[in-house]
C-alpha positions in Angstrom: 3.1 3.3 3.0 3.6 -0.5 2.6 6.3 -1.2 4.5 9.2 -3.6 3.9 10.3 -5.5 6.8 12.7 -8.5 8.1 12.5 -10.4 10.9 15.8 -12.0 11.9 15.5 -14.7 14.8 16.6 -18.0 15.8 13.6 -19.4 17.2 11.0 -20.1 13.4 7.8 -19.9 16.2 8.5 -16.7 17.4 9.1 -15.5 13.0 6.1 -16.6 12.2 4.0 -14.8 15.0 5.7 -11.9 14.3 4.9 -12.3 10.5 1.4 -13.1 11.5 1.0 -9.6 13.3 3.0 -7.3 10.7 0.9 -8.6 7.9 -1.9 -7.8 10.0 -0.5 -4.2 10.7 0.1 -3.7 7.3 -1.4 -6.2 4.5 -0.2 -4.8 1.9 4.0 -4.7 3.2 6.4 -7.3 2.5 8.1 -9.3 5.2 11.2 -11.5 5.4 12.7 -13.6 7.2 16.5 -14.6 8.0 17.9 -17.2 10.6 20.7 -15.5 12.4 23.5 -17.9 10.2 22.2 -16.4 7.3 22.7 -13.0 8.3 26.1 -14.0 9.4 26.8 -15.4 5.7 25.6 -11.8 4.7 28.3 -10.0 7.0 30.5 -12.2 5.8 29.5 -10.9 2.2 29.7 -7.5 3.7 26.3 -6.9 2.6 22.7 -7.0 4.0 19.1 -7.2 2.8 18.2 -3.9 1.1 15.4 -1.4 1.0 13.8 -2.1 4.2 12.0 0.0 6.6 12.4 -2.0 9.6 14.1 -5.0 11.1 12.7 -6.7 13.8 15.8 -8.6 15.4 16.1 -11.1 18.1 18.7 -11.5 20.0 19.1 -13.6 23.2 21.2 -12.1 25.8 21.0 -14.8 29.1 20.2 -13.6 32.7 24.0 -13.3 34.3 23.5 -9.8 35.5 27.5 -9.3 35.6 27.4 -9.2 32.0 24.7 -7.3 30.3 25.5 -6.7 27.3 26.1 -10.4 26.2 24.1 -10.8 23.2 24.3 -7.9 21.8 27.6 -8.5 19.5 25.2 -9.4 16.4 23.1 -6.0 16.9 26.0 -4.5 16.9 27.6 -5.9 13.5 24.5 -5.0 12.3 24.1 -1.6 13.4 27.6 -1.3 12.0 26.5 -1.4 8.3 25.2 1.8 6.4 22.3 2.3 5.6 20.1 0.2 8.1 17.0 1.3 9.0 15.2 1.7 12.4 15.7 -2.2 14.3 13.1 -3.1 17.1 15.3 -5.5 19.6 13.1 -8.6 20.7 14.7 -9.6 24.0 15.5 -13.1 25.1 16.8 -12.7 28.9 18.7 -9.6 29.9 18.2 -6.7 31.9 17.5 -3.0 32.1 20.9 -2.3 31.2 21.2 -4.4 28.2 18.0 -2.2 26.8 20.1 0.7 27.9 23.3 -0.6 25.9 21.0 -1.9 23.0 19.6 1.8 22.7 22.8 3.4 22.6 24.3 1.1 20.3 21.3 2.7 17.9 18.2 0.1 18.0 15.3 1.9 17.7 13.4 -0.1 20.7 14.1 -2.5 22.7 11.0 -5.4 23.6 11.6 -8.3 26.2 10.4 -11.0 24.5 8.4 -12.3 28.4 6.7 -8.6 27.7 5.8 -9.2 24.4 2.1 -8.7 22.8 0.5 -7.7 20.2 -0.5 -4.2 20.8 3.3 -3.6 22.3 4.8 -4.9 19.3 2.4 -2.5 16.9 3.2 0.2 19.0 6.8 -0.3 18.5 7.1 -1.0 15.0 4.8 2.4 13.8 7.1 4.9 16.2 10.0 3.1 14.8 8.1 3.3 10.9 7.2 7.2 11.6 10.8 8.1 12.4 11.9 6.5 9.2 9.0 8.6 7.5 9.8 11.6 9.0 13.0 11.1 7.7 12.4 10.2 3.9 9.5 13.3 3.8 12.6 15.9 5.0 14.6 14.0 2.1 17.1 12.0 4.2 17.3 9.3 1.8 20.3 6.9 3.1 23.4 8.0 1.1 24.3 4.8 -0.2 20.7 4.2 -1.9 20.8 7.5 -3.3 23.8 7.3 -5.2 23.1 3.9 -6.4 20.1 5.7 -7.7 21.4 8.9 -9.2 24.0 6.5 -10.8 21.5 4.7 -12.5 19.3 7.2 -13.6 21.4 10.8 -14.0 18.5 12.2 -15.9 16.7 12.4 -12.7 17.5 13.9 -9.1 16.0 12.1 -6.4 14.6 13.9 -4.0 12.5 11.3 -1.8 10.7 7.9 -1.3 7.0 8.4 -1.8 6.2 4.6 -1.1 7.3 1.0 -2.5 6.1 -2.4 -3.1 7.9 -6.0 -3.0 8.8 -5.0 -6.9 9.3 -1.4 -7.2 9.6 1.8 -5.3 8.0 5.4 -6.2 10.4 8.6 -5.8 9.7 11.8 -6.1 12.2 13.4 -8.7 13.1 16.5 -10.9 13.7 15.4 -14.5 16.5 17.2 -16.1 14.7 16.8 -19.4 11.4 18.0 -18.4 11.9 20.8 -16.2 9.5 19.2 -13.5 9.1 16.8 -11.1 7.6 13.5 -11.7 7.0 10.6 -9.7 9.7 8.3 -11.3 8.9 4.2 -9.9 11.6 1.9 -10.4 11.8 -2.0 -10.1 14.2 -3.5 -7.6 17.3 -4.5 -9.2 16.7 -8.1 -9.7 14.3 -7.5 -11.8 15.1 -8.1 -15.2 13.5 -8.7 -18.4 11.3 -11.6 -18.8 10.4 -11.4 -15.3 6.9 -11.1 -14.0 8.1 -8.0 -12.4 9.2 -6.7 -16.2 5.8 -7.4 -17.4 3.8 -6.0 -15.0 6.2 -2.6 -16.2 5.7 -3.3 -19.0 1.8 -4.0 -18.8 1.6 -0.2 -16.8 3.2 1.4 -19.7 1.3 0.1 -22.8 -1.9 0.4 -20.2 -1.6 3.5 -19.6 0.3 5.5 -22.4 -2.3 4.7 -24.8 -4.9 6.3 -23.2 -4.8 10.3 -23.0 -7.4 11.6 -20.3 -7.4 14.0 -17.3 -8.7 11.2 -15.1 -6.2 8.6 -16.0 -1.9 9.2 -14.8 0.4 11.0 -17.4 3.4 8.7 -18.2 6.1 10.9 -19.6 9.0 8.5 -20.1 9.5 4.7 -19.8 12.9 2.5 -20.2 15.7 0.2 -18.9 18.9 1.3 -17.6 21.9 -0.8 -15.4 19.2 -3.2 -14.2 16.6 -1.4 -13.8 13.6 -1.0 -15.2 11.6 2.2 -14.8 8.5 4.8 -15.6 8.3 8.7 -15.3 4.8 10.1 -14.7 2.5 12.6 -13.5 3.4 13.6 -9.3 0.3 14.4 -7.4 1.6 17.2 -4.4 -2.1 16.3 -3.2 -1.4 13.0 -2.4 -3.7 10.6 -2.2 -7.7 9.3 -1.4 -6.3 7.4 1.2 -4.7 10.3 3.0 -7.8 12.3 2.5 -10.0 9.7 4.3 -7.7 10.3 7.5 -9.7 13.6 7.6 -13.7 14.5 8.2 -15.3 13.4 4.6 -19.3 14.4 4.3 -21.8 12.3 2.5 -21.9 14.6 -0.6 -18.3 14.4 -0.7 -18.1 11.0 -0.2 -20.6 10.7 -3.4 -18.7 13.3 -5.4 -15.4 11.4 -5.3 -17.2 8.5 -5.8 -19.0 9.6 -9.5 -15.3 11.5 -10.4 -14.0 7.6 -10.1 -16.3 6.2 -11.7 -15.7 8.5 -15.0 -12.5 7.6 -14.9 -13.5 4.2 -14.3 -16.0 4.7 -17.8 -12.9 6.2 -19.6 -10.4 2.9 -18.9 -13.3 0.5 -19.6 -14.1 2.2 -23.1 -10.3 1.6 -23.9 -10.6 -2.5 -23.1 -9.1 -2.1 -19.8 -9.9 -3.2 -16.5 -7.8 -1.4 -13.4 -8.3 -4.8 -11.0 -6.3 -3.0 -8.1 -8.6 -0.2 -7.4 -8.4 1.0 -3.5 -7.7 4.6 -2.1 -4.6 4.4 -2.9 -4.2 4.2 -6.5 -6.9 7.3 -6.5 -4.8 10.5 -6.6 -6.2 14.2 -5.9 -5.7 17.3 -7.9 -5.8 20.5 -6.2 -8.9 21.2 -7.9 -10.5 18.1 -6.4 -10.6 15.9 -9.3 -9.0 12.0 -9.3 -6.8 11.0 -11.2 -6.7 6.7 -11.4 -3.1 5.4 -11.2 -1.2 2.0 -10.9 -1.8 -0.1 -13.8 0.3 -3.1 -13.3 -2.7 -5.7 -12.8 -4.4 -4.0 -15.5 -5.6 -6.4 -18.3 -8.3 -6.7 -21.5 -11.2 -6.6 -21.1 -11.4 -9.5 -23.6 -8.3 -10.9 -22.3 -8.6 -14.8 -20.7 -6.2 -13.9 -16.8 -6.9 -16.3 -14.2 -6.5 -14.8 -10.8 -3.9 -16.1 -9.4 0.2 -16.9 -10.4 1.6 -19.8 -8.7 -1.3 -20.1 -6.5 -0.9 -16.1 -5.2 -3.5 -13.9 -5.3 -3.1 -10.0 -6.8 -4.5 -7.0 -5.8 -5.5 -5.7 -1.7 -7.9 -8.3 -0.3 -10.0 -5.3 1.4 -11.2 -3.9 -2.0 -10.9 -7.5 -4.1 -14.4 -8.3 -6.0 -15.7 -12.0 -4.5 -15.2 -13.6 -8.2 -11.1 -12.2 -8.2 -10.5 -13.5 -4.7 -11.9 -16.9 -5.7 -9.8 -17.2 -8.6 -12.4 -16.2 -11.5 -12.2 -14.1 -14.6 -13.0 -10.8 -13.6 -14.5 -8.2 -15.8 -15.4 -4.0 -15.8 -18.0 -4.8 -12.7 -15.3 -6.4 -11.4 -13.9 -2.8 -10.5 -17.3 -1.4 -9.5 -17.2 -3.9 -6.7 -13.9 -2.5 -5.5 -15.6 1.5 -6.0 -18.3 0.1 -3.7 -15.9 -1.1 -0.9 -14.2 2.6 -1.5 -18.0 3.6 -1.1 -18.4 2.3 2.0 -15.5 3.1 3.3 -16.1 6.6 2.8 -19.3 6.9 4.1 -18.7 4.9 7.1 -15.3 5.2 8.5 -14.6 1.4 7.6 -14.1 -1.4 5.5 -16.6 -3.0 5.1 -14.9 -6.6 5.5 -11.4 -7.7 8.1 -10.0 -10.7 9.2 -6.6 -11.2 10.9 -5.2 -12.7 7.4 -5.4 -11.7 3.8 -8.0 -15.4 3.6 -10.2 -14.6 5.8 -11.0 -11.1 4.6 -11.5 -12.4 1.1 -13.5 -15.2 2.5 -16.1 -12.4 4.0 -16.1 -11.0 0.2 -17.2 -14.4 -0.9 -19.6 -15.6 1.9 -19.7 -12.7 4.8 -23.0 -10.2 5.1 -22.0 -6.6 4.5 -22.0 -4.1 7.5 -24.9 -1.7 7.3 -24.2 1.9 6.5 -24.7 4.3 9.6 -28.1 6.0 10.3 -27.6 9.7 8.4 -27.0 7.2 5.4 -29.1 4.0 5.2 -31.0 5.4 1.8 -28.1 4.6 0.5 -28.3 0.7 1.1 -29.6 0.0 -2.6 -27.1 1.3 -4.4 -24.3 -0.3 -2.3 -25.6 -3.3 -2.8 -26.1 -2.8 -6.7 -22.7 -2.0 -6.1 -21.3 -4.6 -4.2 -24.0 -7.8 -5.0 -21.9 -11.1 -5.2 -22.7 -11.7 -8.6 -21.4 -9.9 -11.7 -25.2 -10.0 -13.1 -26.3 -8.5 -10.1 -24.5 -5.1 -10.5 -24.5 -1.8 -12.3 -23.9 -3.2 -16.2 -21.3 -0.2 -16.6 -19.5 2.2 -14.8 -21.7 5.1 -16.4 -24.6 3.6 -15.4 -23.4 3.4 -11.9 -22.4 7.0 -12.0 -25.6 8.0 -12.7 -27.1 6.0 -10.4 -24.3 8.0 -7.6 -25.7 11.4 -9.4 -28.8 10.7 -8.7 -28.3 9.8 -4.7 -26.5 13.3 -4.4 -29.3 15.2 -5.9 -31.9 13.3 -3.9 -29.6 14.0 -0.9 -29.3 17.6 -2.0 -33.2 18.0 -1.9 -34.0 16.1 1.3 -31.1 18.5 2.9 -32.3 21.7 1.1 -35.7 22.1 3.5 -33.9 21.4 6.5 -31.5 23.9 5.8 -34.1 26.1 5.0 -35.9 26.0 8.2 -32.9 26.2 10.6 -32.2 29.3 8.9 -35.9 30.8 9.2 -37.1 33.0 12.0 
């Protein structure tokens, strides 16, 4: 999940290290900020931010120990509104009773801000995030959102969240029409046509619907209604490559999953496409362990002239971005066989192969830094990783099937290196 987040404090030094470490917890989430006078313009609105997971919201309460509870009026306005999500109190001043009142006016933790560090605040804010999971997976969408959704879109029943972005959020719904459910994503509601949001919709759809393949996501219905635009498409009950990495993955495994994306990979590429947002989790599983590539919104021709960036900000997950896309350069098909090699990696190791403690510095080590070695059980891989992930374009497979018969080849050589070994511990 990428989590969307505000941080409402007075104080813009204490915002921005709390922005520094939830970008770090979570590169991929969207943070926001609000002084305390603009969330006081909101009440007076009678409205607040929408579709957020968490707030993170300061409050300073003083140390006069007759009066606990000072502070705490603006939590409290807050917590009156529908429909908040789980808000981590940062503390200035107070006591143990005003973390006792805090909690029982409903904050979801309470953090003196003299106690605050970094690993308290992560702590906080992923209890705080896997209640509000918890609570979306048993379908306990707020109330409010819900209807605004089922209003907008009565072909569909929405059942859950399955994730979201700054520009659209996936559900999980049953389609009237269809008998089934789909995994229905729908833009926020400011987006509207023209936007960049709007043609990155609109870029998925034409992307994707014009290629029919096992390999690549099913779109079953695309359009605009009150607002919002949205697609329909193929629900994996599997989830996805990312989820499956939280588990044991062998090295054959690791280079099955890797070949089965690279086909699919072969299959995009021979339409003119390149994905250019390929990471674990845009790989989706069947049940019979194939993938199935999704999220074409940074998609683009192959032929097509895209500089990287829009208004000087970078697309795509800076742990899986090729070195020429993070410096701004036309990308092309090897651009994505970078971004398989980084999966690569990942799977065989446990890691990325690159971090930093902001979005920069990790695409700096994609430009400059010297790859981690693979572990010991799976250093004769080393030469195709770095076929696979060499800093120049020239440097790497010319195609994704070349690359996938390089992977077919490393599994079979694995196979027969393994096969005598077995062999013996199974002889007398």
């Amino acid at each position: 999940m990428n989590p969307r987040l505000l941080i409402v404090d007075a104080d813009r030094e204490l915002r921005s290290w709390l922005r520094h470490h939830v970008e770090i917890l979570w590169p991929d989430g969207t943070t926001l900020e609000l002084e305390p006078s603009e969330l006081e313009k909101a009440y007076a609105r009678h409205s607040t931010p929408r579709n957020l997971d968490l707030v993170l919201f300061g409050v300073s309460c003083g140390d006069t120990p007759q009066v606990p509870t000072s502070g705490l009026e603006p939590l409290r306005r807050l917590l009156h509104f529908e429909d908040v999500p789980p808000v981590v109190v940062i503390a200035e001043g107070g006591n143990e009773m005003t973390a006792v009142h805090a909690m029982r006016l409903g904050a979801a933790d309470y953090l003196p801000r003299r106690l605050l560090n970094a690993q308290r605040l992560a702590t906080a804010l992923r209890l705080a995030l896997r209640k509000r999971e918890r609570a979306l997976a048993h379908g306990r969408m707020p109330r409010r959102a819900l209807e605004a959704l089922q209003l907008a879109l009565p072909q569909y029943s929405i059942v859950r969240r399955l994730g979201e972005s700054a520009r659209a959020a996936v559900y999980l719904a049953h389609s009237a029409v269809l008998g089934r459910y789909v995994a229905l994503k729908i833009t926020r509601p400011t987006a509207g046509a023209g936007t960049e949001e709007s043609r990155e919709f609109a870029r998925e759809y034409a992307a994707i619907s014009a290629i029919r393949h096992p390999s690549v996501v099913e779109i079953y219905d695309y359009g605009y209604h009150a607002g919002r635009e949205f697609i329909a498409m193929e629900y994996f009950p599997c989830g996805d490559l990312k989820t499956r990495l939280l588990q044991p993955i062998t090295i054959a495994e690791s280079l099955e999953y890797a070949q089965r994306i690279c086909a699919g990979l072969a299959v995009i590429h021979a339409a003119g496409l390149i994905h250019r947002d390929l990471k674990p989790p845009n790989v989706m599983l069947r049940q019979d362990g194939s993938i199935v590539l999704i999220d074409f919104g940074l998609a683009r021709g192959v032929d097509t002239e895209v500089p990287g960036t829009a208004a000087g900000v970078l697309r795509g997950s800076p742990y899986y971005m090729s070195p020429e896309q993070g410096q701004g350069l036309p990308p092309d098909a090897r651009s994505d066989l970078y971004s398989l090699g980084v999966i690569l990696f990942e799977m065989l190791s446990g890691s990325k192969p690159y971090s930093g403690s902001t979005a920069v510095e990790v695409i700096e080590q994609h430009i400059r830094g010297q790859r981690p070695p693979l572990p010991p059980e799976c250093r004769s891989l080393e030469p195709l990783l770095d076929e696979l992930m060499a800093r120049e374009l020239s440097e790497r497979f010319p195609n994704a099937l070349a690359a996938q018969q390089a992977l077919q080849a490393a599994a079979g050589a694995l196979s027969e290196s393994a096969a005598p070994l077995e062999a013996a511990v199974g002889s007398p």
